[in-house]
C-alpha positions in Angstrom: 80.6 64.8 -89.2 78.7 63.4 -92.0 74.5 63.1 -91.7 73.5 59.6 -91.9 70.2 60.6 -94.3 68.0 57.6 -93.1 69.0 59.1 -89.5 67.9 62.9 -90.5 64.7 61.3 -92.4 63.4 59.3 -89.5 64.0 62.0 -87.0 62.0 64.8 -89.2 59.3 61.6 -89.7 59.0 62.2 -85.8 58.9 65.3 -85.4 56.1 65.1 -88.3 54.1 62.8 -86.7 54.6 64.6 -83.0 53.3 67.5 -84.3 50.3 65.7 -86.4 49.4 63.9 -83.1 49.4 67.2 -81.1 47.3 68.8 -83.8 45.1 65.8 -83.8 44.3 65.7 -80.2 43.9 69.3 -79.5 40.9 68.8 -82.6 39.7 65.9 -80.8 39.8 67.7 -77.6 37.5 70.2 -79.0 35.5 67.7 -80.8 34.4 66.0 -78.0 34.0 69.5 -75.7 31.1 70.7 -78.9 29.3 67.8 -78.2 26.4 69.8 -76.5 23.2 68.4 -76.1 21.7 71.5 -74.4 22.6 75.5 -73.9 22.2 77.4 -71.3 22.2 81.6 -71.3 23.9 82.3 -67.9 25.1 85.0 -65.9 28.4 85.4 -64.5 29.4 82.9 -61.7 32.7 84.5 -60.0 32.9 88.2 -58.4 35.5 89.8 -57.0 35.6 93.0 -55.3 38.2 96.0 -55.8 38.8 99.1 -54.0 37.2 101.0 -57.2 35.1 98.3 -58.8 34.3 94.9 -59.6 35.1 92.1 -61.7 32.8 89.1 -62.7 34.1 86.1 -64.5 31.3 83.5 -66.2 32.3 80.1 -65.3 35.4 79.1 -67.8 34.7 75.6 -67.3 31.0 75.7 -68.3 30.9 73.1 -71.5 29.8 75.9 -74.1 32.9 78.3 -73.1 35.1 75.4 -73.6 33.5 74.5 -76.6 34.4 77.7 -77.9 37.8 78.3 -76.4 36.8 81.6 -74.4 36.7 83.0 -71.7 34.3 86.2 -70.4 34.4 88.7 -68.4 32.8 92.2 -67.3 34.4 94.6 -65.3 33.1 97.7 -63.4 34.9 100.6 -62.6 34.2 103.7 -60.6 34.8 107.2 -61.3 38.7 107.9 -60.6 39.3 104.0 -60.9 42.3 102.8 -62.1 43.1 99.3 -63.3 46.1 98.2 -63.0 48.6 97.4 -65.8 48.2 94.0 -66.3 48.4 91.8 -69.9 47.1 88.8 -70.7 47.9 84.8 -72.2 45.5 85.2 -75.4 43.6 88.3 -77.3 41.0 89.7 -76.4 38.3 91.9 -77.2 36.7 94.7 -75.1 33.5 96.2 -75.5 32.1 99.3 -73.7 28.6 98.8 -72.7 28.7 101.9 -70.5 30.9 105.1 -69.5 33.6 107.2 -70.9 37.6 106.7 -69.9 41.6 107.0 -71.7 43.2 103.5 -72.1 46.7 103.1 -72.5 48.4 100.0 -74.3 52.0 99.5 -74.6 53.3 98.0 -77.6 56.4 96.2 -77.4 59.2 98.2 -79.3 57.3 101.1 -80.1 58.2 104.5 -79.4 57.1 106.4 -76.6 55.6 109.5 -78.9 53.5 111.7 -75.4 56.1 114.1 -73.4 54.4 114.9 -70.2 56.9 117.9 -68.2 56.7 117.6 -64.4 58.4 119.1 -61.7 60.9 117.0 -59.9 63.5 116.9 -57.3 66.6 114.9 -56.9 69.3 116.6 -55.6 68.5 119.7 -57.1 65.5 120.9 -58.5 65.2 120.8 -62.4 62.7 119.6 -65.0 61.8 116.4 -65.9 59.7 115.4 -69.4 57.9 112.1 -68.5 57.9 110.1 -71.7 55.0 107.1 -72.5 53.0 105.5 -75.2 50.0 107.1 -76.6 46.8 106.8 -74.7 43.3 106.4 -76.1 40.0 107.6 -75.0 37.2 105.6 -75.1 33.5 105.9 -75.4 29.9 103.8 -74.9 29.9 101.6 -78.3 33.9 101.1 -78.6 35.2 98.0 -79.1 39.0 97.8 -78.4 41.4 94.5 -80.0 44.2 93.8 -77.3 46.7 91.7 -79.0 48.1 88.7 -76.2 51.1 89.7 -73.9 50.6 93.5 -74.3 50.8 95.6 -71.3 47.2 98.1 -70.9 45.5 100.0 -68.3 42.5 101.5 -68.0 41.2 105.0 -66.2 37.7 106.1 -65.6 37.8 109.9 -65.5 34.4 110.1 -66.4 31.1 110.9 -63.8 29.5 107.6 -63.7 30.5 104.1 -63.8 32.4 102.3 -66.8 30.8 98.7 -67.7 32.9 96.2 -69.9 32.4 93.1 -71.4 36.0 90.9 -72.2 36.2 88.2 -74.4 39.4 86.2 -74.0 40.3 83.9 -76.9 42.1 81.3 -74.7 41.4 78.5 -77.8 43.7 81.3 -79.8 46.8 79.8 -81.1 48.6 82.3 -79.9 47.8 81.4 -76.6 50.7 78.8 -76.1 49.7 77.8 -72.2 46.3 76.4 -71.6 42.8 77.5 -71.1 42.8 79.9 -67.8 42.9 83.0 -68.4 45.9 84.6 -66.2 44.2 87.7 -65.1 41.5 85.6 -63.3 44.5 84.6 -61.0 45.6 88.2 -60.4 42.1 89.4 -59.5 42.1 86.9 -56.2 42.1 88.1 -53.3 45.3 87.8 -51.4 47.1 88.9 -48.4 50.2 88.7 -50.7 51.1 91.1 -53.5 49.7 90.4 -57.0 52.6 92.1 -59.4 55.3 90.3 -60.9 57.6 92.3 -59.6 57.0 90.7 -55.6 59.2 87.4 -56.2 62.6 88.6 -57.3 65.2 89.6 -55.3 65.0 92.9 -54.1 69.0 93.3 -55.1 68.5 92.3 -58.5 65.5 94.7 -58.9 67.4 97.7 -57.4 70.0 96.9 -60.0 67.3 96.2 -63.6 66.4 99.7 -62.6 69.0 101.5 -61.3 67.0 102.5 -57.9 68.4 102.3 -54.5 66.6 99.2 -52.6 64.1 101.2 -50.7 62.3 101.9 -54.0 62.1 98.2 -54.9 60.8 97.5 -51.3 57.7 100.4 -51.5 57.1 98.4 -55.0 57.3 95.1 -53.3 55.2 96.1 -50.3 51.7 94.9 -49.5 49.4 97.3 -50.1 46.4 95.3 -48.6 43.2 94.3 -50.8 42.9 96.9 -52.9 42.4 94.2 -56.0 43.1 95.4 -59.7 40.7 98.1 -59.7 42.3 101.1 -57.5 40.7 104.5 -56.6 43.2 107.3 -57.4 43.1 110.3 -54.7 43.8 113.0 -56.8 42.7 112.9 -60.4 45.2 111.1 -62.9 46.9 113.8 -64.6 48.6 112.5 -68.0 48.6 114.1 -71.9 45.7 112.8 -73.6 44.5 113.6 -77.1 42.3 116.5 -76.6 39.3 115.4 -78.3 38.3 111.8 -79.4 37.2 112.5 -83.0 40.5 114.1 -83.4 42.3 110.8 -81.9 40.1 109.1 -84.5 40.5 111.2 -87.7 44.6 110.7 -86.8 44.2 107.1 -86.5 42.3 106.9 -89.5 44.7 108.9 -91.7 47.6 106.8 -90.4 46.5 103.7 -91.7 44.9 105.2 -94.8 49.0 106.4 -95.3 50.3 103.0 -94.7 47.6 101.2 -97.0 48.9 104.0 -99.8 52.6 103.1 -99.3 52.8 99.3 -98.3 55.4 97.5 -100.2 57.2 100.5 -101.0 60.6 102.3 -99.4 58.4 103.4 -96.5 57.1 100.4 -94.9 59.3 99.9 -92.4 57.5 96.7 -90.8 57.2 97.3 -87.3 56.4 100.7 -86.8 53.8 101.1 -89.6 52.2 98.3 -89.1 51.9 97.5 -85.5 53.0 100.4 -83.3 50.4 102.8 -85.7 47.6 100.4 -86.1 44.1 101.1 -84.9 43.0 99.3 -82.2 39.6 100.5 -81.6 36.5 101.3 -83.2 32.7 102.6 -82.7 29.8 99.9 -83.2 26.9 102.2 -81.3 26.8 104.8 -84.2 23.4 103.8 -85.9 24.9 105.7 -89.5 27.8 103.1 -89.6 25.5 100.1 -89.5 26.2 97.9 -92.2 22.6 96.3 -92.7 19.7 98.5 -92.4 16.0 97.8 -91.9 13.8 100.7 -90.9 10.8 97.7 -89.8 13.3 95.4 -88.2 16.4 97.1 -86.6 20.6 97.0 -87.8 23.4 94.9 -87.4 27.1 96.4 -87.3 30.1 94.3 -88.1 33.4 94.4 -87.5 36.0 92.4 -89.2 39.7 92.6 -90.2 39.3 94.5 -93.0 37.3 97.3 -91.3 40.0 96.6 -88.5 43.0 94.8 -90.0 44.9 94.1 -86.6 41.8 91.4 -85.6 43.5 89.7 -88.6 46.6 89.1 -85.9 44.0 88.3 -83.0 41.9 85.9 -85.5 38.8 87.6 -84.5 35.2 89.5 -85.0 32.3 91.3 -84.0 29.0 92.2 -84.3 26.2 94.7 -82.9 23.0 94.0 -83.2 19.6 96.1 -82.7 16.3 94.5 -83.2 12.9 96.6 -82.5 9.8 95.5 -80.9 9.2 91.8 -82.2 11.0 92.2 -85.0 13.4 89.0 -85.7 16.4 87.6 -87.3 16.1 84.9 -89.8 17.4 81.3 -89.2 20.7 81.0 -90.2 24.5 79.3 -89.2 27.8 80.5 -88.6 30.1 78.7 -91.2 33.8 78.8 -89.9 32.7 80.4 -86.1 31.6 80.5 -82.9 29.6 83.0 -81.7 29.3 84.1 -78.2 26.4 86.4 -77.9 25.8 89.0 -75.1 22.4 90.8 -74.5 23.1 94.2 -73.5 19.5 95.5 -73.6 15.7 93.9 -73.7 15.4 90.5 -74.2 14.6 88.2 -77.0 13.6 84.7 -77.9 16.8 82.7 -79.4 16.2 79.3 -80.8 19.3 77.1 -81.4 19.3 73.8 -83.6 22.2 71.7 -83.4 23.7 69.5 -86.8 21.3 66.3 -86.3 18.2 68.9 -85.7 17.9 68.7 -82.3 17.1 71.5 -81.0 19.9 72.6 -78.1 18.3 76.4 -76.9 14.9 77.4 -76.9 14.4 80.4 -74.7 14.8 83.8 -73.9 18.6 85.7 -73.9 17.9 88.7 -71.2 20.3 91.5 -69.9 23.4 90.8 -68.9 23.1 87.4 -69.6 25.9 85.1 -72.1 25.2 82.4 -75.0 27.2 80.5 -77.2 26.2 79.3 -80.3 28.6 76.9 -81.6 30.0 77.0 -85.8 27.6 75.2 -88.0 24.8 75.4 -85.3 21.7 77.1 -86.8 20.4 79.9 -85.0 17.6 82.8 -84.8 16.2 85.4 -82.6 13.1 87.5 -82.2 13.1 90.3 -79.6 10.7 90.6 -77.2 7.9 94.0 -76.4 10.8 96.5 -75.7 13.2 95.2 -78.2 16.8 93.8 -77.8 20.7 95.0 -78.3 23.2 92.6 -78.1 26.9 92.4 -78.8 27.9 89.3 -80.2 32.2 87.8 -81.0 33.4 85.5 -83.1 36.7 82.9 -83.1 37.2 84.3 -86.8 39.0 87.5 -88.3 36.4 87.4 -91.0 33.0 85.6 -89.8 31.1 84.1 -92.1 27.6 83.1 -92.0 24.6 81.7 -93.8 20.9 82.6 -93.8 18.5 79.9 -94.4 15.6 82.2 -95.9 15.4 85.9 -97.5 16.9 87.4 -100.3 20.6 86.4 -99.6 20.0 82.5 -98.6 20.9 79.3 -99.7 17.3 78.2 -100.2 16.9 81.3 -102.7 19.9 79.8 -104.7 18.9 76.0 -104.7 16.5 75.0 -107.8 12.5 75.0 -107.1 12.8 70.9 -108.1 15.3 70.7 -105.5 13.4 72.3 -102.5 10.3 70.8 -103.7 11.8 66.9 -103.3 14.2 67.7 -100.3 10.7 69.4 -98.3 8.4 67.1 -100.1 6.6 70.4 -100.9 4.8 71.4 -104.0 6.3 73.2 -106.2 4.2 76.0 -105.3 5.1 76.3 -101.9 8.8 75.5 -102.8 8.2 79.1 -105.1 7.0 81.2 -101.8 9.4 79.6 -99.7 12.5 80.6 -102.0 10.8 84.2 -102.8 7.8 85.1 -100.1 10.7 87.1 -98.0 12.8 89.9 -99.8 14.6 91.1 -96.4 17.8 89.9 -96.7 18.5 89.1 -92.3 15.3 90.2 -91.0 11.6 89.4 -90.6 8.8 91.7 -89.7 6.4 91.6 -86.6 3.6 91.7 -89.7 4.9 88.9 -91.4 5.3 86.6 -88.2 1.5 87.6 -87.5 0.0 86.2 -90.6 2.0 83.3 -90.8 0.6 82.6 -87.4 -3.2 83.3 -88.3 -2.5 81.5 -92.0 
């Protein structure tokens, strides 16, 4: 059958234009959601209880979280809580404000590399080597990048409570359903059960898995509300690395291997890069911080080229320490948003929107959320006992620029140029581009005599 080519050109003009038009309205869509006139830092709106902790969820529908295509949460979990294997529509980022705990995170297609031998019985008694993915432990400081659609778990084998904060990039474009985030449905409450495995026929089941039907009907049975967060009776026994900076030094030495042979006969695609990429790494450690000022405090950064698999999930992170009154400079995220979360102290956060308004002029404290949208300017002084904060970003490699220091624009524009854009002498234009040498930070001293100049 021969192509009639004004046929084939019209129909790929449509298919142009359909796509243009979606792409045009999901940018207007977001357009019209960043069109904040004021910011709010909130706690979280929605908590739901577990057997073995809690999970709190800030409002997704608030206009800054929509702005910025996220969603939050912060989960709880006791010692000997499990949660559930559960995966998600869109990446996400996990942070560990508190505790101590093994992970586990299957990878689609990836060998299952830990033999765990139990004792068994099924007709007669022999022995059975249990076969999974690896499984991680975790630490205070960690963050940990969970690519969309993976299955993970996490166990708290630790003596006190584990404390996360989730960021869940629901604007991703990964993310091909909307804007909920899918495990805020599985944390309801509900008298019926939560797993996926509860609607299909219990025939159908038995035969996937090769199980008679009464094994399919204990899976399918309601178990009450336990929620996602389960306590385990006896202690979960499963092969672990046996230390963490041994997991770490392998992890690292894996990727260093497949950085020295990419491109050649060894990269085999999948298995180098995915099922042996690092998916975690330590932002508490005060030596790894990547700006250092012994006045002012440190900020550590993570980005895909410290971690090259948030180059898949399109995003970032930051830590931040500030000491007593010390401040951060003014500056703007240029390709970002930036969803900030004070983990200790407080501070004093000024936001000013693109037509100078200003949108946020107020203290941050624990536990509390803000977003600062891209291209809104920002800065932050902490407040008598200092701050911490953990702050992510809708980029793989976040971007921003200071407005004064060593390092900002003002520094690089010509003294003729501040002096007529300021109407400023060319005097003051001088201590404005030079006065501070800090390249982020100011000093309690230096916000004092500006206030008594």
């Amino acid at each position: 059958m021969a192509i009639n080519p004004s046929l084939l050109f019209l129909s790929l003009l449509l298919l142009f234009n359909g796509c243009l038009a979606r792409q045009t309205f999901s940018s207007q869509q977001f357009q019209n959601e960043c069109q904040i006139n004021r910011l709010h830092a909130f706690a979280p709106q929605t908590r739901i209880r577990s057997e073995a902790g809690t999970t709190e969820w800030w409002n997704p529908n608030s206009q800054q979280l929509r702005c910025a295509g996220v969603s939050v949460m912060r989960q709880t979990i006791e010692p000997n809580g499990l949660v559930l294997p559960s995966f998600t529509n869109a990446p996400q980022l996990l942070y560990i404000v508190q505790g101590r705990g093994i992970q586990g995170i299957v990878m689609p297609g990836c060998a299952e590399t830990f033999q765990d031998s139990q004792q068994w019985q099924h007709q007669s008694r022999g022995r059975f080597q249990d076969q999974h993915q690896k499984i991680r432990r975790f630490r205070q400081g960690d963050i940990i990048a969970l690519p969309q659609g993976v299955v993970h778990w996490s166990y708290n084998d630790g003596n006190e409570r584990v404390v996360t904060i989730n960021l869940l990039d629901t604007g991703n474009s990964a993310n091909q359903l909307d804007n909920i985030p899918r495990e805020e449905e599985q944390g309801r409450e509900s008298s019926s059960c939560n797993n996926l495995l509860c609607a299909f026929d219990r025939n159908f089941l038995a035969q996937a898995f090769n199980v008679d039907q009464d094994v399919i009907r204990k899976i399918q049975r309601v178990r009450g509300n336990r929620g996602t967060i389960i306590r385990v009776r006896d202690r979960l026994q499963v092969v672990t690395p046996p230390r963490m900076e041994e997991e770490e030094r392998e992890e690292r030495q894996q990727e260093q291997r497949y950085r020295r042979t990419r491109g050649g006969s060894q990269d085999n695609g999948l298995e180098e890069t995915f099922c042996s990429m690092r998916i975690k790494e330590n932002l508490a450690d005060p030596e790894r911080a990547d700006i250092f000022n012994p006045q002012a405090g440190r900020i550590s950064t993570l980005n895909r080229f410290n971690l090259p698999i948030l180059q898949r999930l399109e995003l970032s992170a930051e830590r931040g320490v500030l000491y007593n009154r010390a401040g951060l400079i003014p500056q703007w995220n240029v390709n970002a948003h930036k969803i900030l979360y004070m983990l200790r102290g407080c501070a004093r956060v000024q936001v000013v929107n693109h037509n100078g308004d200003a949108v946020f002029d107020d203290n941050v404290e624990q536990g509390q959320l803000l977003t600062v949208p891209q291209n809104f300017a920002f800065m932050k002084q902490a407040g008598n006992e200092g701050a911490e904060w953990i702050s992510f970003f809708t980029n793989s490699e976040a971007t921003n620029t200071p407005m004064a220091g060593s390092v900002s624009f003002m520094r690089a524009l010509p003294e003729e140029v501040v002096a007529a854009s300021y109407q400023v002498s060319r005097e003051d234009a001088r201590r404005i581009k030079f006065n501070n040498k800090n390249t982020f930070f100011f000093t309690p001293s230096q916000s004092e005599r500006r206030a008594d100049a």
